[in-house]
C-alpha positions as CSV (number, residue, x, y, z in Angstrom):
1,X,-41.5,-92.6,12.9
2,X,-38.1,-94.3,13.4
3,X,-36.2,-93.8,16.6
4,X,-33.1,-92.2,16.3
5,X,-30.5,-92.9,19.3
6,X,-27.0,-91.2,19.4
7,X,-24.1,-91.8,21.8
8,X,-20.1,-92.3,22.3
9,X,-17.1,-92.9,23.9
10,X,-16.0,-90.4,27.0
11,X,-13.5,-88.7,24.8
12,X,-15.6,-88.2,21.4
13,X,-13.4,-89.7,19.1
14,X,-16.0,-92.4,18.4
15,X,-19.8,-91.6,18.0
16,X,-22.3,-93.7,16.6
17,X,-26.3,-93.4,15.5
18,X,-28.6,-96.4,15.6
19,X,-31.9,-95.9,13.9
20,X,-34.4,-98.2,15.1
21,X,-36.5,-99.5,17.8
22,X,-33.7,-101.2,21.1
23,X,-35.7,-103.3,22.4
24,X,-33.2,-105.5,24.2
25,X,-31.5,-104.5,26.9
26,X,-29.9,-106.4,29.2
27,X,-27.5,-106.5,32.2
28,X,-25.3,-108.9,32.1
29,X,-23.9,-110.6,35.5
30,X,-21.0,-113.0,34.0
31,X,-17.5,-112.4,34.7
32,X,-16.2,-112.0,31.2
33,X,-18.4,-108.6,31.4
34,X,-17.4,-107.9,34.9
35,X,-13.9,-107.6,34.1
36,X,-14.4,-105.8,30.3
37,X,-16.7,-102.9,32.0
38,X,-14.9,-103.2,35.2
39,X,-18.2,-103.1,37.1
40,X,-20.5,-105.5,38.9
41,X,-22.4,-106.3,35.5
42,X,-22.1,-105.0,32.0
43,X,-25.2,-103.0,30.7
44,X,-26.1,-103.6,27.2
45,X,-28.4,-103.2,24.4
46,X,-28.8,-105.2,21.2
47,X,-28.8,-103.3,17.9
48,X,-30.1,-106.3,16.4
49,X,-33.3,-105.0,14.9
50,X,-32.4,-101.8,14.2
51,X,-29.2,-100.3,12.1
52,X,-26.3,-99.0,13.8
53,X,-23.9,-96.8,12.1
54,X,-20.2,-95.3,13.4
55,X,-20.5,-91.1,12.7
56,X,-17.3,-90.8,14.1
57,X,-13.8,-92.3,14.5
58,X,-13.9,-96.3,15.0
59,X,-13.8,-99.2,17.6
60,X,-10.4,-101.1,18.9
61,X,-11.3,-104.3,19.6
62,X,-10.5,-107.1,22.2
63,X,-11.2,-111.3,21.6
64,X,-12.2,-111.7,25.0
65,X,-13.5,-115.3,23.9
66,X,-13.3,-117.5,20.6
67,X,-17.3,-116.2,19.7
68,X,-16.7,-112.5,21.3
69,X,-15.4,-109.3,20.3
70,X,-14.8,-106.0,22.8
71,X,-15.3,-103.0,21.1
72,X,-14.0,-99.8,22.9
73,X,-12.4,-96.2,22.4
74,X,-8.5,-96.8,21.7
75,X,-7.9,-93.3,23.2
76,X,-10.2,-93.1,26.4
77,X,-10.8,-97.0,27.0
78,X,-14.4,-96.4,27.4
79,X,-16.2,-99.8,26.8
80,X,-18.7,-99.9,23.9
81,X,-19.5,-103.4,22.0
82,X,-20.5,-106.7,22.3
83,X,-20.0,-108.2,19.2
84,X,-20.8,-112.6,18.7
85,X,-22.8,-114.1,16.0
86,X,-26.1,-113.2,16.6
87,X,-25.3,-109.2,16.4
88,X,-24.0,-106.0,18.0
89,X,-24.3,-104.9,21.4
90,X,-24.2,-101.6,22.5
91,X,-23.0,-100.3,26.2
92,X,-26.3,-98.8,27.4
93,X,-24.3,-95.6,29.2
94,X,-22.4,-94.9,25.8
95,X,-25.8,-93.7,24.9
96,X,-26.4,-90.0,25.3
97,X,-29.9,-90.8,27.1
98,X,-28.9,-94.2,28.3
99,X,-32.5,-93.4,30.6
100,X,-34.0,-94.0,26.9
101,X,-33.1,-97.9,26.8
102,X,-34.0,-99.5,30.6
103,X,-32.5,-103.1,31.0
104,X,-35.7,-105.9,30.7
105,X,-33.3,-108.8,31.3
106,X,-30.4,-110.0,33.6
107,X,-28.1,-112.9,32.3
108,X,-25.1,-114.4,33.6
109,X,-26.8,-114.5,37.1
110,X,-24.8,-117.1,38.1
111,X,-21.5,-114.7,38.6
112,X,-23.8,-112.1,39.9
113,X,-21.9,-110.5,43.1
114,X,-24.2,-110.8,46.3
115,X,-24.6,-107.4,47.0
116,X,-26.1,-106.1,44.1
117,X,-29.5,-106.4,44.3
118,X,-29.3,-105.0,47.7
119,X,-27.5,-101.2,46.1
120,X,-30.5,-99.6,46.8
121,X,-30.4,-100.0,50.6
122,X,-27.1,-98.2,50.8
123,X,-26.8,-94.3,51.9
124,X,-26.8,-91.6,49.1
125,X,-25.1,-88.8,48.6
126,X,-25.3,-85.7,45.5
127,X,-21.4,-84.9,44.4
128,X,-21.6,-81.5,46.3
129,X,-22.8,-83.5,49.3
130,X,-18.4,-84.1,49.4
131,X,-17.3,-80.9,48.5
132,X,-15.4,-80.6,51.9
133,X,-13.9,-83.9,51.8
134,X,-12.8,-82.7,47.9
135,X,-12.8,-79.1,47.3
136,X,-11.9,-79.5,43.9
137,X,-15.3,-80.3,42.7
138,X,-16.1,-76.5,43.4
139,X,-14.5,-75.6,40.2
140,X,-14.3,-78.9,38.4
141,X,-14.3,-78.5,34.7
142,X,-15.2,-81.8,32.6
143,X,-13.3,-82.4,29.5
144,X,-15.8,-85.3,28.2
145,X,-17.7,-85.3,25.1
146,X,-21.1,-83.5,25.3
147,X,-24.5,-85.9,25.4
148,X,-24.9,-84.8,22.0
149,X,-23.3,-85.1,18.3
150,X,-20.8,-82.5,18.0
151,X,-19.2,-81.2,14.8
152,X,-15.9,-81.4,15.3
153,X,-14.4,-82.8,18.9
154,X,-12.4,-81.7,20.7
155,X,-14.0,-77.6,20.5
156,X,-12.1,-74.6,21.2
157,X,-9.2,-75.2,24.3
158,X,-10.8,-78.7,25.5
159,X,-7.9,-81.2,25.4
């Protein structure tokens, strides 16, 4: 049976399928990735071996180097490609089960900020655990795409 994984942009103007096994993903340290996720490392998954297909709307892209393309959502700026000469990347939270793909590999470690590997040590907190700091998370509403494929986006009164 083929694995089917689904996923998009924050906004839902771009969704995509891949149908295949992902068995690549990475986390990438180097600084070119840094500053494109805005993040300590960039979390990807090839599509190499499996076929990736654009259900809805289509990728802007960024050169960020003379071998690399940047996709991402023109309307919400939420990162999603890798693109260079030996195939697509996906960005492994653009997935709507990003638990689905775990990263086996780290590269770029050489631009890897010190403090990463030692995230795990620091306090935790849930979002309500703030709710006095921020009393607006009592009656948030979230305006982003659904972990799911949707008809037609955005539904009913959602901007």
């Amino acid at each position: 049976m083929t694995q089917i994984h689904t996923g998009g942009c924050q906004c839902g103007a771009v969704r995509f399928r891949v149908s295949g096994e992902l068995k690549d993903s990475s986390i990438c340290h180097c600084r070119m990735c840094q500053k494109a996720f805005g993040a300590f490392y960039a979390p990807l998954v090839s599509t190499r071996d499996a076929e990736l297909q654009w259900t809805r709307g289509s990728v802007k892209h960024f050169r960020s180097s003379n071998h690399v393309l940047r996709g991402f959502c023109e309307n919400c700026g939420t990162p999603l490609t890798y693109e260079a000469a030996d195939g697509i990347a996906i960005a492994t939270g653009a997935f709507d089960d990003p638990a689905a793909v775990p990263p086996i590999i780290q590269f770029g470690v050489e631009h890897k900020l010190p403090f990463v590997d030692h995230l795990h040590e620091l306090p935790v907190r849930q979002t309500m655990d703030d709710v006095e700091a921020a009393p607006f998370l009592v009656d948030i509403v979230s305006y982003q795409h659904p972990d799911h494929d949707t008809e037609t986006w955005p539904e009913g009164d959602k901007p």
